[in-house]
C-alpha positions in Angstrom: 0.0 0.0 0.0 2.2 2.4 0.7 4.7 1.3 -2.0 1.7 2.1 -4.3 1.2 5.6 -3.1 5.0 6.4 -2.6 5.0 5.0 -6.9 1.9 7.7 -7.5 3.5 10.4 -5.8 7.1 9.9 -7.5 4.7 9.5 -10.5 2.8 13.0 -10.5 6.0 14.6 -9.7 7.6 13.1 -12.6 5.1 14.1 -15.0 5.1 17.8 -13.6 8.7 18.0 -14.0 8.0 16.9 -17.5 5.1 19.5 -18.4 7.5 22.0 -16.5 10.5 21.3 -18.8 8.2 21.2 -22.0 6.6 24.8 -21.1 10.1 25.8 -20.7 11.6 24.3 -24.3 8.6 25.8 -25.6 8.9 29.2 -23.9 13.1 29.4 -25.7 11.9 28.1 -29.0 9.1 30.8 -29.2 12.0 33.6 -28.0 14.1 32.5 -30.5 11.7 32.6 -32.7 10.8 36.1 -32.2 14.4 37.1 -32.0 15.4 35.2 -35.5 12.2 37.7 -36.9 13.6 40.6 -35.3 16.6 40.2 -36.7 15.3 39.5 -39.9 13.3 42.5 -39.9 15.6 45.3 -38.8 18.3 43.2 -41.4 15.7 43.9 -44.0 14.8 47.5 -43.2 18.8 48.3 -43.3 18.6 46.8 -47.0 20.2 48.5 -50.1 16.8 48.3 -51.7 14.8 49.3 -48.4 17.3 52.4 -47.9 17.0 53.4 -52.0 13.5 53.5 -51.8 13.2 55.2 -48.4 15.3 58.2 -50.2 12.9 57.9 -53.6 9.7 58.5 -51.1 11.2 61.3 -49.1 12.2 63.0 -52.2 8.6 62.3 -53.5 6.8 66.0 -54.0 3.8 66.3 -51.9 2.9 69.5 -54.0 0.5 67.4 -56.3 -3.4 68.4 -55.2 -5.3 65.6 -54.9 -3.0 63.4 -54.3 -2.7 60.3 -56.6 -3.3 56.7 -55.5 -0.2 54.7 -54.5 -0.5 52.4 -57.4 -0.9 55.3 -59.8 2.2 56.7 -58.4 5.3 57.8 -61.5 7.2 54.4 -62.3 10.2 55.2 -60.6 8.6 55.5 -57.5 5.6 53.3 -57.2 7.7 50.3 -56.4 9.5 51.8 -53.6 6.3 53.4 -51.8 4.8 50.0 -51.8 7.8 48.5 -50.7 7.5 50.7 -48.0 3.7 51.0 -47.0 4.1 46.6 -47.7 7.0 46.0 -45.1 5.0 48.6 -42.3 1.9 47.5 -42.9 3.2 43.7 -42.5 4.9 45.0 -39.5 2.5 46.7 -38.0 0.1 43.6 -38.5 2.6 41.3 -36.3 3.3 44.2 -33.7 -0.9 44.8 -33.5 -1.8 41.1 -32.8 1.0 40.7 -30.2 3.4 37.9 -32.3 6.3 40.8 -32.0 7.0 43.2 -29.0 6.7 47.4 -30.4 9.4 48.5 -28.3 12.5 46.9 -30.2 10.8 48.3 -33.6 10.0 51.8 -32.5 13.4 52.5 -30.9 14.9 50.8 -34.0 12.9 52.7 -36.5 13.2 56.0 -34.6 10.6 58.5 -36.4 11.0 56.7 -39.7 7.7 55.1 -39.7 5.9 58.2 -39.3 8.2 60.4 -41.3 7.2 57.8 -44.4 3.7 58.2 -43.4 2.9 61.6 -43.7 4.9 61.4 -46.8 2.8 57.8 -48.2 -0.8 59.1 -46.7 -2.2 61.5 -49.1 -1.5 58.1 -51.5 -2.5 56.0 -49.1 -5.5 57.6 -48.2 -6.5 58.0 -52.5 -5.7 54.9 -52.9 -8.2 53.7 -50.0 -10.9 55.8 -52.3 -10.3 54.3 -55.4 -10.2 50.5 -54.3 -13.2 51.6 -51.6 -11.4 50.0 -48.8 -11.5 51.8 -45.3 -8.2 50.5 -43.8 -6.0 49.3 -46.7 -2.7 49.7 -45.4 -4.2 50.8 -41.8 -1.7 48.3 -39.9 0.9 50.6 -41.3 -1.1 54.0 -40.3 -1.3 52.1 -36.3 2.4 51.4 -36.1 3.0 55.3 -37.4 0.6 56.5 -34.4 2.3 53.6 -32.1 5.8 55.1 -33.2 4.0 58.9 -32.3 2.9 57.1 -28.9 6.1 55.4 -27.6 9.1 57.9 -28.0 12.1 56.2 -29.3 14.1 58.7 -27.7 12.5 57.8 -24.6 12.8 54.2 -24.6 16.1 54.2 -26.3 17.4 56.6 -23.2 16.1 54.3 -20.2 17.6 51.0 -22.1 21.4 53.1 -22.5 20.6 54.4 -19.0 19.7 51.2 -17.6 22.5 49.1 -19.3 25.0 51.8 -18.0 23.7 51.8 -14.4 23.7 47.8 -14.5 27.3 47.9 -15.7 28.5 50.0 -13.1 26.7 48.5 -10.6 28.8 45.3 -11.1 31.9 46.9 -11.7 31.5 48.6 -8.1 30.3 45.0 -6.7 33.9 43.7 -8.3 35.6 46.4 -6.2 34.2 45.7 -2.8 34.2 41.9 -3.1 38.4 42.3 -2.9 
């Protein structure tokens, strides 16, 4: 009897060890899941292609009144503002539904996202008319207001300042433990 109860108890502590560890493993692969996309992200935005055709839409006039739709944007510059509105709006969509953190992007992007906003949204917001879609490219108008929101100054300060307190916080624990 009481080998039977000392085998069921060794038993459910076995298997919560073994839900425990799985949670865990699971846990790390999802982290290094995000991280491998984070990385692939910010590698992308850094691009030769992403960089050219961030300079093409800053450069693009904004004197034209109305505005036309993106996709009826001059040749040499179509391409690039929907690379752009694509790779935000596709950003923007895994930041809003929570499968990426903000906070790595918007200190990252600085106020790139919402400079290439206010220069894409006039087409944007033509191009919403002539397709008759509401929110066509609106996960990339969220991450713009998200980037207004959350300061990359501000985060980007508290990280250094945090990282620089940490560091000499251990380097005065290495002095005192002599």
């Amino acid at each position: 009897m009481i080998f039977n109860i000392l085998s069921a108890v060794l038993s459910a502590a076995a298997l919560a060890v073994s839900v425990l560890v799985a949670v865990r493993q699971l846990q790390a692969s999802r982290r290094s899941d995000t991280n491998s996309a984070i990385l692939a992200l910010f590698a992308e935005y850094r691009s030769l292609p992403m960089r050219d055709s961030r300079d093409k839409v800053y450069r693009l006039s904004s004197d034209e009144e109305p505005a036309p739709p993106l996709s009826m944007l001059p040749d040499e510059v179509r391409e690039d503002g929907f690379r752009l509105a694509y790779y935000f709006d596709h950003l923007g969509l895994l930041i809003g539904h929570r499968l990426l953190p903000s906070e790595p992007f918007v200190a990252f992007l600085g106020n790139g996202c919402s400079r290439l906003w206010l220069k894409l949204k006039p087409c944007i917001e033509a191009e919403r008319q002539r397709r008759g879609v509401r929110y066509y490219l609106g996960y990339f108008e969220m991450l713009a207001l998200l980037s207004d929101r959350q300061d990359a100054e501000v985060i980007n300060h508290k990280l250094i300042r945090q990282a620089l307190d940490g560091g000499r916080r251990a380097r005065r624990g290495t002095r005192t433990s002599y």
